[in-house]
Every structure is written in C-alpha cells, then in structure tokens.
FITI-431752 format. One record per residue (C-alpha): x, y, z. Coordinates in steps of 0.05 Angstrom, whole numbers, plus 5000, padded with zeros to 4 digits. Layout:
XYZ...
END
This chain:
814794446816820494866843822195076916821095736892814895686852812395306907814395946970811196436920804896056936804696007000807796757015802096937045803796447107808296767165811396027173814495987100820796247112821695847182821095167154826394837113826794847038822994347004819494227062812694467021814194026959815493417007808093497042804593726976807393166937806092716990798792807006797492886938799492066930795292036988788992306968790792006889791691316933785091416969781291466907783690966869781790496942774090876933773090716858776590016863771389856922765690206881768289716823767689096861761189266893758289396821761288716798759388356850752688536851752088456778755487686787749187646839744487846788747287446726747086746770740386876789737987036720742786376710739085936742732686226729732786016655735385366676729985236720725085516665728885056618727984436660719684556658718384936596722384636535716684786485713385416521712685976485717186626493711087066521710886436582718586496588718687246588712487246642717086626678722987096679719587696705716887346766723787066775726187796788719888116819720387506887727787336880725686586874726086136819720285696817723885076813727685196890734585336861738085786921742286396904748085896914746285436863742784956914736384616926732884996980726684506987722584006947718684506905711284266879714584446799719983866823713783456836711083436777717483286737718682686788711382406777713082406708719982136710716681546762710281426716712381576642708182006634710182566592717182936585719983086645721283756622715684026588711384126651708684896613706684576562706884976484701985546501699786076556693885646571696985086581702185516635697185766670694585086690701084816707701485416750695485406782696084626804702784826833699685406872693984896896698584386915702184876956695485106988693084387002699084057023698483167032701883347096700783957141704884537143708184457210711183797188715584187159721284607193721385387188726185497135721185087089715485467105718786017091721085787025714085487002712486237012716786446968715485936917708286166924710286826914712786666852706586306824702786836831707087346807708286836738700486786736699887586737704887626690701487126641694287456657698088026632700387776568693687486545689588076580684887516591688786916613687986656691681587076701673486756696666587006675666687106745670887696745677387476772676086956812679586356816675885646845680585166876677284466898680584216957680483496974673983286978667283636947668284336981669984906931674585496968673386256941680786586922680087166885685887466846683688176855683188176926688888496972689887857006687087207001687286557036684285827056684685337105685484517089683584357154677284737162675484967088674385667097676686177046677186947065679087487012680988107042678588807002678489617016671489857022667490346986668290777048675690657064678891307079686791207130681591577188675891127173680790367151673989907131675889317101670888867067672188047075669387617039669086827025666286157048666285947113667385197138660184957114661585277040655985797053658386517021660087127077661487787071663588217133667188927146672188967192675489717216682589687221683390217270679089887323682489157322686488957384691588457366692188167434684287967427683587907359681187417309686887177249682287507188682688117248691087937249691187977167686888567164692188947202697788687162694188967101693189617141701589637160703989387093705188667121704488377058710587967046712287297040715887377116711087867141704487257123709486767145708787137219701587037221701586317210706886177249702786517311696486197290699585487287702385627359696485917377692285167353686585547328681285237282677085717252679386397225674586687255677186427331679387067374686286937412692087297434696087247375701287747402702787307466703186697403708087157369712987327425713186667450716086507371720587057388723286737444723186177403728286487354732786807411734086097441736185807371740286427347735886627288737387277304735287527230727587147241727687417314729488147296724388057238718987827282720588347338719588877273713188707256710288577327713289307343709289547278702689337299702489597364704890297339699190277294693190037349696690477396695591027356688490857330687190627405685990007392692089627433694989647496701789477511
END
C-alpha cells in the first residue's frame, strides 16, 4: 500500500497532511500484526483448551474400560456399554481409579477381585460375569456392601466418604443403565423395589423409583422419599415411606414448605434437599456428615442439624478445605432461602 493510496483514505481527516509521510502505513501495518498477533494468541488458547479437555475426557474413558476390563472380561457388550455410560454420567469409574490415574480408596469391586485372588475362587477378573443378570448381581452386592459397611462410616476420613459416594453413584447409575437395556432387569414383581438383607434377619425397603432412598445399619430403618398425589411448588407434600427399626412398614407425608431445619428431623433434612435439588453425591454427603456430628439414632430424631452443619463448616475453615467449606456454606445458604421464604426458618 502506497503513501498515497494510503492519504487518499484518510483525506477526510484534518491531521493528514500534519503528520509525516508514512506515518499512516507505519500504524496501519503495525496494529494490523497486532490484532493478526492477538488472534492467533485467542485461537491458540481456544486450541489448547479444546485439547486439553479432550486429553481429560479420553483418560477417563481410558481408565474406565480398564477398570471395566479388570471385572468384566466375559461380560457382554450391552453390560460394557451400560458400564461405560455410568462412567460418564458420575465421573467415577467403579473400580476407584482417580482422574490422575490413582487409587482414590479401596472400592467394594476391588473387594471382590481380592477375595478371589486370596480364596481361589474364581477369575479375578470376571467379577460381571457373561450376562446382564449376572451384572446386575455383582452390582447390587457392591451397592449393599457399600450400604452395610463391616466398619462404620466415620472410621473412615472425609475424602472416603466422599468417594464411597461417588462409587455409589455409579452403581446405581450402571444398574439404571442395565434395567434399561433388559427393560426388565434390576426391577421385582414388586414394582421396582429392591430388598436388601442387612446383617442379621431384618429386610430394609429401597425402592428404585423413589426420589431418594436410604437405610440405616445401625438402627435398620429404611425411608424412600416420593412426590405426592397432591404435590404442587405452593403445596411441596412429600410421601415417605419404609420400615422403621422394628421392620413394621410406614408411610407418612411430610410438607416441605413447613420444615424448619434448625428443629427438624433427618427424613425432614432429606425432604428439603429433594425440595432444593440437593441431590448429589456432595449435597447427601452434607446430611450425613451433620447427622453423624449430630449422634442421632433414629431418622426420625429432631435436632438442629444446621448448628451440626456449621460447626462442620468451621470444621473445614480450620483445615483449609476451602472447596468442602464453600460447598457446605452453599447448601446451608440454600435451605434457609428456601424456609425463609416458605416461613418455615429463622435465621
């Protein structure tokens, strides 16, 4: 581009004559580099993101089909497909294999391949066994060892909680998946329930179609959390259901909108989460944490779980967990805005 062409251009400026020649070509050419240097920076950093996040992915897809591999060497593709899927629906593995290629606990999967190694029993990797069926039991004794741990819960420190959560995440996402593939697999006569005994001669109630459901080893109850008939967000009735610590059957409804979480009982606590969209690994993980500080028994106890679940908060501050103490702080925060605004809490 010539010093002329380049005047002609800008003629209609009064400063194009004042300034020196070339000074025009000089700036043009210069921010041109600029702006040709700034976008090669943006698409260069848009390239990396894209390949990193796409390294991220492929290593956990990795070492998902290794840890499918290492328990299901004669399953079936429809078990490694619904295997898979769960893999990407939690972001956990099933076998406890970390993001960075790492054991992150002793998951109940591991178990069973070391009770086989130590008792030759069976291959060590064929845990699935060769059909659906035969998944879905390996699955479920998994998710009942997890429920009915040998040794209590808070034996074990937070970061294993919080990954047993996740594994049990999984479970039940690869059970879902395999009830989908057989349409019938993983569901009764009983119309989706699923009958766990625990250790002794008391049967606990989980059903798979409720919105939350959960049991206690110590005390043997079993709540299942549903919507009721009548639920409407201005009238929040939720319908529990279960057996309670002598194995007799209960049902109960339970508004939402007129719990107070600082007086409340933990079916109360869970009831709520439902009604926020607590329903996460982290966000369940909360609630027991507040209830195992809190020493209740029963889940039927009323306490002051809030009081439980700052004092965790404090908890966190002290240590540094600044991502479990933010996370807490979160989902206390959420509650309250919620009874607040139903009337149900105070402050």
């Amino acid at each position: 581009m010539s010093i002329n062409n380049t005047q002609t251009r800008f003629a209609g400026s009064p400063y194009v004559n004042q300034m020196a020649p070339g000074m025009y070509v000089g700036y043009e050419t210069g921010q041109r580099a600029k702006n040709v240097s700034e976008n090669e920076e943006n698409f260069m950093r848009k390239v990396t993101e894209k390949v990193t996040r796409y390294a991220a992915g492929s290593k956990e897809t990795e070492y998902a089909e290794k840890a499918f591999a290492s328990v299901g060497s004669k399953a079936p593709e429809e078990v490694k497909r619904a295997w898979m899927d769960a893999a990407k629906e939690t972001g956990v593995n099933g076998l406890g294999i970390g993001s960075d290629g790492m054991i992150t606990h002793i998951s109940q999967m591991m178990t069973q391949r070391l009770k086989r190694s130590l008792t030759g029993s069976g291959d060590t990797n064929d845990i699935l066994g060769n059909s659906v069926s035969s998944a879905i039991r390996a699955a479920k004794e998994a998710l009942h060892d997890l429920e009915y741990p040998r040794s209590p819960d808070h034996n074990n420190s937070i970061e294993v909680q919080r990954q047993r959560m996740k594994e049990r995440a999984f479970y039940q996402a690869f059970l879902k998946n395999l009830g989908d593939t057989t349409q019938t697999a993983g569901k009764d006569s009983a119309g989706g329930v699923m009958k766990c005994v625990r250790a002794g001669d008391q049967e606990v109630l989980l059903c798979s179609d409720a919105l939350m459901s959960y049991a206690s080893p110590q005390t043997g109850e079993s709540v299942n959390i549903y919507r009721s008939e009548n639920y409407t967000k201005e009238n929040p009735v939720y319908l529990l259901k279960g057996l309670d610590a002598a194995g007799n059957p209960f049902e109960m409804e339970v508004n939402a909108g007129e719990i107070d979480p600082n007086h409340c009982s933990y079916n109360e606590l869970m009831v709520l989460n439902v009604e926020t969209g607590h329903t996460s690994p982290s966000d369940y993980m909360h609630a027991v944490m507040a209830r195992d500080k809190a020493g209740a028994g029963s889940y039927f106890d009323k306490m002051n779980y809030l009081a439980y679940a700052r004092e965790i908060m404090n908890e966190k501050k002290m240590t540094g967990s600044w991502d479990s103490y933010l996370s807490c702080g979160k989902w206390i925060e959420s509650l309250l805005k919620y009874c607040s605004r139903k009337g149900g809490a105070v402050l």
